[in-house]
N, CA, C and O atoms as CSV, one atom per row, in Angstrom:
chain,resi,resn,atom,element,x,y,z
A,1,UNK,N,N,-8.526,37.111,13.432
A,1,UNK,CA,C,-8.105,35.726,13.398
A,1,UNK,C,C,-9.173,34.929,12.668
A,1,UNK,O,O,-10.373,35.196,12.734
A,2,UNK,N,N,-8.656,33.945,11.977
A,2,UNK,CA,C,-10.210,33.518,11.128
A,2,UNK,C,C,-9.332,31.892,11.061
A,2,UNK,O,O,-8.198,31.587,10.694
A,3,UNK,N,N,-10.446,31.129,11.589
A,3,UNK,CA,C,-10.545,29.555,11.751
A,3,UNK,C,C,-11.244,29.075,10.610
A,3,UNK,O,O,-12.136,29.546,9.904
A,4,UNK,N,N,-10.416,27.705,10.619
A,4,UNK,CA,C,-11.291,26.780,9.818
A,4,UNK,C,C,-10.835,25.570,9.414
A,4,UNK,O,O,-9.838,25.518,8.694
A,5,UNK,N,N,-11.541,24.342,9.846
A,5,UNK,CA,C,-11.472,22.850,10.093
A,5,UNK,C,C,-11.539,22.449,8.405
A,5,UNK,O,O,-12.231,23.045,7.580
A,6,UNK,N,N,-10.754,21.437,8.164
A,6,UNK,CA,C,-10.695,20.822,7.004
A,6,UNK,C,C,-10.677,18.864,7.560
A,6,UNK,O,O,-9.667,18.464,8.138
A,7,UNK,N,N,-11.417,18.239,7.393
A,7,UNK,CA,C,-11.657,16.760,8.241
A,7,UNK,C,C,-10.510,16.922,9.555
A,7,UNK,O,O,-10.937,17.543,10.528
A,8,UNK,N,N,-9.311,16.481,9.618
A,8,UNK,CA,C,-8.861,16.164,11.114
A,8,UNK,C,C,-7.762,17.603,11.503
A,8,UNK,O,O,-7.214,17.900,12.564
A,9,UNK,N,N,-7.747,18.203,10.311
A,9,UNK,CA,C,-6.683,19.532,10.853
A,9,UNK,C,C,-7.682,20.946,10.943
A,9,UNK,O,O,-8.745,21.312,10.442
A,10,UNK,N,N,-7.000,21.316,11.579
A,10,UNK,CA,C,-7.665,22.901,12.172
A,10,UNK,C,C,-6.311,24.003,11.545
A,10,UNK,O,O,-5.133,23.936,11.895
A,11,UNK,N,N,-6.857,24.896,10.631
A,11,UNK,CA,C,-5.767,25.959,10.099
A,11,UNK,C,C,-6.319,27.335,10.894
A,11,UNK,O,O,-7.480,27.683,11.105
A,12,UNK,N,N,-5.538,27.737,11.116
A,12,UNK,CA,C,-5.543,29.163,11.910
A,12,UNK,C,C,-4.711,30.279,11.534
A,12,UNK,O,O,-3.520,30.214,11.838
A,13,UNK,N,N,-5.131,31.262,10.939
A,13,UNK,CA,C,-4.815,32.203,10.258
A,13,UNK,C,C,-4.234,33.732,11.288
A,13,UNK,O,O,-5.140,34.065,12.050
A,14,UNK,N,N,-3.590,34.194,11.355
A,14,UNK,CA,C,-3.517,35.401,12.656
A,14,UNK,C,C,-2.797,36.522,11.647
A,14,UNK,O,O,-2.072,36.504,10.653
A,15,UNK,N,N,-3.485,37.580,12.573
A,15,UNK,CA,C,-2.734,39.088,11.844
A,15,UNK,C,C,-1.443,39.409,12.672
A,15,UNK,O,O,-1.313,38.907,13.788
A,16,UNK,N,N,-0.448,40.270,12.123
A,16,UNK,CA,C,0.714,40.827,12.635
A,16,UNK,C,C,0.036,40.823,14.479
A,16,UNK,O,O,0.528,40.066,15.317
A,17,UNK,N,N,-0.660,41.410,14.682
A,17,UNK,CA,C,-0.895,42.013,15.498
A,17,UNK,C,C,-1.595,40.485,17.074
A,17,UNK,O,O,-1.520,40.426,18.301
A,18,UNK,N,N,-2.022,39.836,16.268
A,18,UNK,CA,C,-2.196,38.659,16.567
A,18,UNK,C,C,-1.445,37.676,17.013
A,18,UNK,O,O,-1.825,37.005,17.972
A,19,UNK,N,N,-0.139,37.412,16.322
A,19,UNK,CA,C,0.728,36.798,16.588
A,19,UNK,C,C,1.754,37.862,17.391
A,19,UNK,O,O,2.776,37.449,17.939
A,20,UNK,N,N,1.421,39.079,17.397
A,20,UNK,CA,C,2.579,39.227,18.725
A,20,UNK,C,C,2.307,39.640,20.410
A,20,UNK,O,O,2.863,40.322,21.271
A,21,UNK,N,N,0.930,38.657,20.265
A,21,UNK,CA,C,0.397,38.821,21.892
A,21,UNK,C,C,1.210,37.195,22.063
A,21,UNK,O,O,1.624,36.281,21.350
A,22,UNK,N,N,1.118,37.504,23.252
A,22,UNK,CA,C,1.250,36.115,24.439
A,22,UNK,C,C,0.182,35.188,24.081
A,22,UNK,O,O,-0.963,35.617,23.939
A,23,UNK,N,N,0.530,33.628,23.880
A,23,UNK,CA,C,0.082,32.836,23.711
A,23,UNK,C,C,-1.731,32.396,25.060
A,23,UNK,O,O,-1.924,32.400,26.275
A,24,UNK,N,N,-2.405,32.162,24.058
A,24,UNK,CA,C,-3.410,31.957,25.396
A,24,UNK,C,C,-4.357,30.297,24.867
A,24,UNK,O,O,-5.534,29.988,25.057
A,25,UNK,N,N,-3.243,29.538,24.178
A,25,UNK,CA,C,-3.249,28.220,24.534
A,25,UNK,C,C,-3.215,27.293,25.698
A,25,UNK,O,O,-2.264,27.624,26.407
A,26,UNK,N,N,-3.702,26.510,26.078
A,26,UNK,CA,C,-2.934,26.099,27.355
A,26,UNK,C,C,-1.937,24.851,27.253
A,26,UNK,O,O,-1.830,23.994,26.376
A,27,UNK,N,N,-1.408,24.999,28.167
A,27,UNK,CA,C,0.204,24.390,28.136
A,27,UNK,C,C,-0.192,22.927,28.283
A,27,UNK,O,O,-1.099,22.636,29.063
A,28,UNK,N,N,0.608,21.734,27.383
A,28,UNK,CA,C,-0.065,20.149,27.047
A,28,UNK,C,C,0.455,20.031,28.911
A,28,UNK,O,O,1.165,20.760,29.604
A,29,UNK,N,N,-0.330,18.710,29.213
A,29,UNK,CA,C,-0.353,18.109,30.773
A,29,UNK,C,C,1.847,17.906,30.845
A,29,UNK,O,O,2.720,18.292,31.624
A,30,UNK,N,N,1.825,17.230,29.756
A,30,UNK,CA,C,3.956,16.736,29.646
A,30,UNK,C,C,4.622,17.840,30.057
A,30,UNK,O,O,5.393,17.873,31.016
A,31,UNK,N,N,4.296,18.882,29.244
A,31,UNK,CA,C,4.903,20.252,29.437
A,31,UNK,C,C,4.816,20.431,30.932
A,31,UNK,O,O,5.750,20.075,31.651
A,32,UNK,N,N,3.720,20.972,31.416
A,32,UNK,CA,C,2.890,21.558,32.773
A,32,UNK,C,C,3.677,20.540,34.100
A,32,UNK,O,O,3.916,20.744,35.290
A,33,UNK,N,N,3.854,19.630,33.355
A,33,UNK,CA,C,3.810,18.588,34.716
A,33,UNK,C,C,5.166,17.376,34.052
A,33,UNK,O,O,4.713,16.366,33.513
A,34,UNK,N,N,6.604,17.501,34.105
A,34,UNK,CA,C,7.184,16.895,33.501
A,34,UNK,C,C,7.623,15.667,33.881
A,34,UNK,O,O,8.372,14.904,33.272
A,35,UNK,N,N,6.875,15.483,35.385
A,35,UNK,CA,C,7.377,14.360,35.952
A,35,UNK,C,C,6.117,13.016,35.441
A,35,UNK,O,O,6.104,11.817,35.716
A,36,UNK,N,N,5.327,13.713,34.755
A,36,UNK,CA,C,4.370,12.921,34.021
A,36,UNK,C,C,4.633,12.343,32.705
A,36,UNK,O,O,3.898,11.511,32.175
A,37,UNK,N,N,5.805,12.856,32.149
A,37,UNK,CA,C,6.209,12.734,30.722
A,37,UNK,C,C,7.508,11.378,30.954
A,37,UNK,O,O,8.581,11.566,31.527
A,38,UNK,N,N,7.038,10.009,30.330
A,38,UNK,CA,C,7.678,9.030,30.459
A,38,UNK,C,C,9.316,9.038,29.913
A,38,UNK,O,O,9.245,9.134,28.688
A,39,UNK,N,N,10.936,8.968,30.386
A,39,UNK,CA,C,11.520,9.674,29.608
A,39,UNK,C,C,12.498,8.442,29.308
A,39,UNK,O,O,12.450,7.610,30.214
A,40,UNK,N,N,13.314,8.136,28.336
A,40,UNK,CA,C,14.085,7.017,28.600
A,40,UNK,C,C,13.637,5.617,27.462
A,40,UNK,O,O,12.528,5.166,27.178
A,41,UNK,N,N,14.603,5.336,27.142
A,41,UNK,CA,C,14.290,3.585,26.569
A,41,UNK,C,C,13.148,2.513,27.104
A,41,UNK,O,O,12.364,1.848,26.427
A,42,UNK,N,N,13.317,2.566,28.595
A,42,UNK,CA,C,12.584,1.694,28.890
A,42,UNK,C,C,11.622,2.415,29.995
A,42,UNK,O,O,12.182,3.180,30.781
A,43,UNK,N,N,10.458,2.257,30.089
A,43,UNK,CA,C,9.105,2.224,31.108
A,43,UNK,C,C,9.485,1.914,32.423
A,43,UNK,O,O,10.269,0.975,32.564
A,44,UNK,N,N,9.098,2.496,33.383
A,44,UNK,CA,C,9.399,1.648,34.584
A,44,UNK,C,C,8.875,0.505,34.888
A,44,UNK,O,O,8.966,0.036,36.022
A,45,UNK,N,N,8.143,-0.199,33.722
A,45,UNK,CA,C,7.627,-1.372,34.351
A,45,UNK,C,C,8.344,-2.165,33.095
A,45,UNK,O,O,7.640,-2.923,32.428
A,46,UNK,N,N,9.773,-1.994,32.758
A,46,UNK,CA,C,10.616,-2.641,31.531
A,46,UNK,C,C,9.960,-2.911,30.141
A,46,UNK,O,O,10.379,-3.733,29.326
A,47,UNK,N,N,8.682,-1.965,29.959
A,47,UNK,CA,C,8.351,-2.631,28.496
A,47,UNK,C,C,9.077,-0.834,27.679
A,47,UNK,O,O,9.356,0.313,28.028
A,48,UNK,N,N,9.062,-1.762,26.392
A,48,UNK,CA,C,10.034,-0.757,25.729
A,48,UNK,C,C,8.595,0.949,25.710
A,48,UNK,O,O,7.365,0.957,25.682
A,49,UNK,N,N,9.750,2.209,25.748
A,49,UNK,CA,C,8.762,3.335,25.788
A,49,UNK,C,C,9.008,3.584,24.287
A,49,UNK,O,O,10.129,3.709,23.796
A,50,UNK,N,N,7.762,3.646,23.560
A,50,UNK,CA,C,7.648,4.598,22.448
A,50,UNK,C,C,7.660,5.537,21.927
A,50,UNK,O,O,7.705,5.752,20.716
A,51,UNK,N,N,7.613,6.401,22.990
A,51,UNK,CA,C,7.645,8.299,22.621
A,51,UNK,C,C,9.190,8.683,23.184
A,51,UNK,O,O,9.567,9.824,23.452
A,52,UNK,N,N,9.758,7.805,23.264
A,52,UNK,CA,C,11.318,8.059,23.562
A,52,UNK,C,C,11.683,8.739,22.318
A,52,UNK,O,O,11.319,8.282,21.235
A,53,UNK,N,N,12.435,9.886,22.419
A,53,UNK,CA,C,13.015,10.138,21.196
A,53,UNK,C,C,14.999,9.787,20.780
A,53,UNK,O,O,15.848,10.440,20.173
A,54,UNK,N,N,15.007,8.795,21.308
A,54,UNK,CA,C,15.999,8.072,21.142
A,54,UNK,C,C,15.873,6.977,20.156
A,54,UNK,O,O,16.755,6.145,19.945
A,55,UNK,N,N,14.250,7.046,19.322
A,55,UNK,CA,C,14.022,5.816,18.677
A,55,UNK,C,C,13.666,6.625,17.488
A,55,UNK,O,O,13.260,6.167,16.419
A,56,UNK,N,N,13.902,8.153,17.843
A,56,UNK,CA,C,13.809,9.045,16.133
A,56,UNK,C,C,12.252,8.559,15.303
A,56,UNK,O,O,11.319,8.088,15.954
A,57,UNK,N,N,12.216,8.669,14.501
A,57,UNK,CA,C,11.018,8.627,13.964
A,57,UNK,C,C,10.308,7.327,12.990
A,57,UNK,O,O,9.319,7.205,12.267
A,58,UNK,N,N,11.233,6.632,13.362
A,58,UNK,CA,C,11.434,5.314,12.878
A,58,UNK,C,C,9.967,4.342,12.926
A,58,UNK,O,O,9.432,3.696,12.025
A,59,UNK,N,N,9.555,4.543,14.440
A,59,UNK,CA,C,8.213,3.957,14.768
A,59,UNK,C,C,6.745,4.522,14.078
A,59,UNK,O,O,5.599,4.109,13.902
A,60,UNK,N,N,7.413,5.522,13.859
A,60,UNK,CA,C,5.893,6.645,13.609
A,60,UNK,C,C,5.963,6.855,11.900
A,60,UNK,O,O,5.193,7.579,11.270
A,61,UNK,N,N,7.048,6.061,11.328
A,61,UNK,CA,C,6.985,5.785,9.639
A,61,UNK,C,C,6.338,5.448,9.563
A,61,UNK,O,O,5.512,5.028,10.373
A,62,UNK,N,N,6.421,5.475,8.012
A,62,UNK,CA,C,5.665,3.896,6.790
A,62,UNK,C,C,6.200,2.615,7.446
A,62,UNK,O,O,5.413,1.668,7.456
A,63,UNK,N,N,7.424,2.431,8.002
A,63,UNK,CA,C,7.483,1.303,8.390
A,63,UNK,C,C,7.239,1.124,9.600
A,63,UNK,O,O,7.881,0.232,10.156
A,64,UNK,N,N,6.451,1.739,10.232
A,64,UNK,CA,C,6.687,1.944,11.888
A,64,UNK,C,C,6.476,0.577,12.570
A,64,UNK,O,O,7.095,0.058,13.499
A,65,UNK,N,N,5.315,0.096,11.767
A,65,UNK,CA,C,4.922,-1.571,12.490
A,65,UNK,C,C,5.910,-2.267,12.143
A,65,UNK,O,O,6.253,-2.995,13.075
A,66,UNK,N,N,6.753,-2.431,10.920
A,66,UNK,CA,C,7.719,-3.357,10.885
A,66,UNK,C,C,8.558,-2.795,11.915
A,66,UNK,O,O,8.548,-3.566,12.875
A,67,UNK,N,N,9.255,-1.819,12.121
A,67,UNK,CA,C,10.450,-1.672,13.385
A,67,UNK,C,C,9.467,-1.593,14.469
A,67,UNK,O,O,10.203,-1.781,15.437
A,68,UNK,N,N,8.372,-1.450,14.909
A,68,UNK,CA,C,8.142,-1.935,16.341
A,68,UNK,C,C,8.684,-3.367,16.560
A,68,UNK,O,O,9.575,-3.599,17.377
A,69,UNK,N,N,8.090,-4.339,15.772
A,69,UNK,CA,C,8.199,-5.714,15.803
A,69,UNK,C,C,9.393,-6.084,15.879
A,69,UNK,O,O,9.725,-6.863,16.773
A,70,UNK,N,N,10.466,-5.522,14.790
A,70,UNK,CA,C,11.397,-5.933,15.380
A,70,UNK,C,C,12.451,-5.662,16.227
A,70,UNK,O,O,13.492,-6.300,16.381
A,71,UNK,N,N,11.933,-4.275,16.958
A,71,UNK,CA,C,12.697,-3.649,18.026
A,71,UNK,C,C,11.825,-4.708,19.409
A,71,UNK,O,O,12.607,-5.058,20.293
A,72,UNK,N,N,10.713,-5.064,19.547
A,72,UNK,CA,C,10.013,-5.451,20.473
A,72,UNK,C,C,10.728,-7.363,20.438
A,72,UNK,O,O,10.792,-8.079,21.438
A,73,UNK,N,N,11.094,-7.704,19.251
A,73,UNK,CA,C,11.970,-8.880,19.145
A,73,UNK,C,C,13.090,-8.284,19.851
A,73,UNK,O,O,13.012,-8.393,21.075
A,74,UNK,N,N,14.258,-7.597,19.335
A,74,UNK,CA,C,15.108,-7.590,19.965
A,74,UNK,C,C,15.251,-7.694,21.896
A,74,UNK,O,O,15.916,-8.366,22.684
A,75,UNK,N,N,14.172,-6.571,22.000
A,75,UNK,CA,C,14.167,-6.118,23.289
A,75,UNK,C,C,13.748,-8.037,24.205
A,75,UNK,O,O,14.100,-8.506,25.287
A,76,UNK,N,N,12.974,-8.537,23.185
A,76,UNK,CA,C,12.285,-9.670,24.231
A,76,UNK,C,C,13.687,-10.817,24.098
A,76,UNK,O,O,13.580,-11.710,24.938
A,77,UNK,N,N,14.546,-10.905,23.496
A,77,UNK,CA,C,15.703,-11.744,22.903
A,77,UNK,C,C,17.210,-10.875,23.548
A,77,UNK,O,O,18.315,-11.374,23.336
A,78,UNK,N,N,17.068,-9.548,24.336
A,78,UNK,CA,C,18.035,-9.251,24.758
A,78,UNK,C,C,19.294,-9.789,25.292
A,78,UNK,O,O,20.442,-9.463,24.987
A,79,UNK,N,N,18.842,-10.773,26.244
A,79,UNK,CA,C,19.934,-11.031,27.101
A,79,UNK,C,C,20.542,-12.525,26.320
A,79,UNK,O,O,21.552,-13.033,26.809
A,80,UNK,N,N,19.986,-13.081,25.296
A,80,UNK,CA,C,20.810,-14.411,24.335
A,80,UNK,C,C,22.004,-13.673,23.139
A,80,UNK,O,O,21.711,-12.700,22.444
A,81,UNK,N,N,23.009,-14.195,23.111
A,81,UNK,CA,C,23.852,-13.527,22.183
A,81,UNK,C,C,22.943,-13.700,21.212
A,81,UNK,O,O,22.327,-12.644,21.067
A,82,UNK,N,N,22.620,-14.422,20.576
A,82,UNK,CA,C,21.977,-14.768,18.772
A,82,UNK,C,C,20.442,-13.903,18.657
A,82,UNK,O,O,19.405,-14.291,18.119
A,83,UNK,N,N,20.750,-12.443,19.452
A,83,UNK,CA,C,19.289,-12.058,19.114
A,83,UNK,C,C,19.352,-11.884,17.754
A,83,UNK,O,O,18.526,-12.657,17.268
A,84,UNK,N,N,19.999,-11.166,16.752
A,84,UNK,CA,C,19.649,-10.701,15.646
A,84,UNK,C,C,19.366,-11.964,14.858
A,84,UNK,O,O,18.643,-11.941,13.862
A,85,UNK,N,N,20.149,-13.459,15.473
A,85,UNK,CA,C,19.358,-14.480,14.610
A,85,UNK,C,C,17.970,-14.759,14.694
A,85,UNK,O,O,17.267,-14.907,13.694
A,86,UNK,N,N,17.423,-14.859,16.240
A,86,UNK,CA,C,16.370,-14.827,16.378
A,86,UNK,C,C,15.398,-14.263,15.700
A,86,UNK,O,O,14.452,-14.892,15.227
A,87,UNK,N,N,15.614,-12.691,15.582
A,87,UNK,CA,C,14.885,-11.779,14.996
A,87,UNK,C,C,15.150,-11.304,13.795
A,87,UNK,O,O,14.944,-10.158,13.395
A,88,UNK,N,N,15.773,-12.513,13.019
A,88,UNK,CA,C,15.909,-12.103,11.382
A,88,UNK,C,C,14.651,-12.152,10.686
A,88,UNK,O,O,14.359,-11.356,9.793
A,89,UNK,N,N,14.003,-12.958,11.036
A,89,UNK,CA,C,12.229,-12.633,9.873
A,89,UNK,C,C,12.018,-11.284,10.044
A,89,UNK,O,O,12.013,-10.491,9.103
A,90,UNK,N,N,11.795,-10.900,11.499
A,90,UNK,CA,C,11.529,-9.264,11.335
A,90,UNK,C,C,12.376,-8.219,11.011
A,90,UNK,O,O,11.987,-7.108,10.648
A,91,UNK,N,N,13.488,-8.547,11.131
A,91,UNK,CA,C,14.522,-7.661,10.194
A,91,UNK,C,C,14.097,-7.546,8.726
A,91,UNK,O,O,13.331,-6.749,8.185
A,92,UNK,N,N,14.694,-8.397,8.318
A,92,UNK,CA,C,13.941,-8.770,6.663
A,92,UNK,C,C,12.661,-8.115,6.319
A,92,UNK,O,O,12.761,-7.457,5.284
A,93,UNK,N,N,11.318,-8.087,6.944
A,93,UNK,CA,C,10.224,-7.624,6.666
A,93,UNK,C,C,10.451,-6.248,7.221
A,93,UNK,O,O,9.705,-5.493,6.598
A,94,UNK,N,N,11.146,-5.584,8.114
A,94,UNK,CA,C,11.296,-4.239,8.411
A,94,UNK,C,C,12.666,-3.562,6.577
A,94,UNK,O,O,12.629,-2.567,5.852
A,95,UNK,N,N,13.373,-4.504,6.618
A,95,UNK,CA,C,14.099,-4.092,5.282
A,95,UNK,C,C,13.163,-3.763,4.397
A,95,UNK,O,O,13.075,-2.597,4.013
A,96,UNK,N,N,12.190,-4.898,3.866
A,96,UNK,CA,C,11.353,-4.972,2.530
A,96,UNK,C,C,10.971,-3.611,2.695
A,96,UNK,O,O,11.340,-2.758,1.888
A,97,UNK,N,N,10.044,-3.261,3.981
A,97,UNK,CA,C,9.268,-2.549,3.758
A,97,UNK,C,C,10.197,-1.023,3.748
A,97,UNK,O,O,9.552,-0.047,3.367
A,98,UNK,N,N,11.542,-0.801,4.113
A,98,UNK,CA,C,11.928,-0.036,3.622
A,98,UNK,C,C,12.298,0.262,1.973
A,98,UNK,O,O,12.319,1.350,1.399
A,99,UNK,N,N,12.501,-0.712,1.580
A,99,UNK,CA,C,13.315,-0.870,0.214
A,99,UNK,C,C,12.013,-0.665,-0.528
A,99,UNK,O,O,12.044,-0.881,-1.739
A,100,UNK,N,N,10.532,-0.165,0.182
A,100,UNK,CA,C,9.727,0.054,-0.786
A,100,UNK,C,C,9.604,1.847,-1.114
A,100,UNK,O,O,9.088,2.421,-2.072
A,101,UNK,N,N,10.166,2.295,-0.133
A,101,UNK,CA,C,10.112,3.828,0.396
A,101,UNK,C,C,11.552,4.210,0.474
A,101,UNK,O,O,12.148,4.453,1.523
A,102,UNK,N,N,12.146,4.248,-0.933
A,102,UNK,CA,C,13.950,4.774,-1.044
A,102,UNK,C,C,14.103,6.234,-0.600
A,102,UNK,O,O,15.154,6.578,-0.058
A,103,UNK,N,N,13.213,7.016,-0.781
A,103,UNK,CA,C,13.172,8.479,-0.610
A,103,UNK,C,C,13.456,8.576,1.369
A,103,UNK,O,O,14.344,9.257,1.883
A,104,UNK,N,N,12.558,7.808,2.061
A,104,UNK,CA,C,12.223,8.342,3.281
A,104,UNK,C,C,13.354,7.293,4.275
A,104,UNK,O,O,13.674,7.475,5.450
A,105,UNK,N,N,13.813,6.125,3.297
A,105,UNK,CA,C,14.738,5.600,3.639
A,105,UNK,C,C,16.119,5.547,2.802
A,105,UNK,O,O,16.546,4.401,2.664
A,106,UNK,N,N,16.688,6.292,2.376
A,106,UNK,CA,C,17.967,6.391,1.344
A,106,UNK,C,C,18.764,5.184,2.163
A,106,UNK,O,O,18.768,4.950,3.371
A,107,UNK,N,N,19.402,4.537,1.126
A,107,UNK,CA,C,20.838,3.554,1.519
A,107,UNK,C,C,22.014,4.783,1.613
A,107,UNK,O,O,21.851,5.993,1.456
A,108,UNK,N,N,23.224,4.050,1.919
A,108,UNK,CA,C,24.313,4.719,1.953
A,108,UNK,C,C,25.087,4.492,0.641
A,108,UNK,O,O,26.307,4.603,0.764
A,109,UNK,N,N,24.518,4.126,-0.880
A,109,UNK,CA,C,24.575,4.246,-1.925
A,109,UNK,C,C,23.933,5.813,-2.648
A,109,UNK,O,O,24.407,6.602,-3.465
A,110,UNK,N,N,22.638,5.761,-1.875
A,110,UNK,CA,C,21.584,6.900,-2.530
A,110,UNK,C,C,22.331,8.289,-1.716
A,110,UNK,O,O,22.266,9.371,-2.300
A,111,UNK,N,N,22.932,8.222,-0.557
A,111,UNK,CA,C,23.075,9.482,-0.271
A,111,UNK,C,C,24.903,10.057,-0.941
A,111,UNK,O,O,25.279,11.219,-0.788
């Protein structure tokens, strides 16, 4: 097996023989313990959860700060019909910043 760090990633190389033992990683705390792993839209203390994967990968883009902001608008504007008026600046600036990244955001023109 032969290691080796390049700044923040670690590559790990294994022989046939290597990769067909049993793993002797240890298992992340979420895994081990699932009642620790937050699951769902909302937190139990109602603020929106981020590692929900109901929010796809949207947060963790190029645009991720624009759709926090304006998912964290929506969520705070929930219960008024006119949220999306409310939260049109951050719509708009979550658009721009897609319409700068066509590849990772295609329209339903591009696909």
């Amino acid at each position: 097996m032969l290691h080796f760090t390049q700044r923040k990633d670690k590559y790990v190389f294994l022989t046939t023989e290597d990769a067909n033992e049993p793993s002797k990683l240890p298992i992340p705390e979420e895994i081990d313990r699932p009642e620790n792993f937050v699951k769902g839209f909302l937190r139990e203390d109602g603020k929106l959860n981020w590692e929900c994967a109901c929010r796809g990968s949207m947060v963790a883009s190029k645009c991720g700060v624009e759709a926090r902001t304006f998912l964290q608008c929506l969520h705070a504007n929930m219960d008024k019909s006119n949220k999306f008026q409310i939260c049109l600046d951050q719509l708009v600036d979550l658009k721009t910043c897609m319409n700068k990244y066509p590849k990772q955001y295609p329209t339903n023109e591009d696909k």
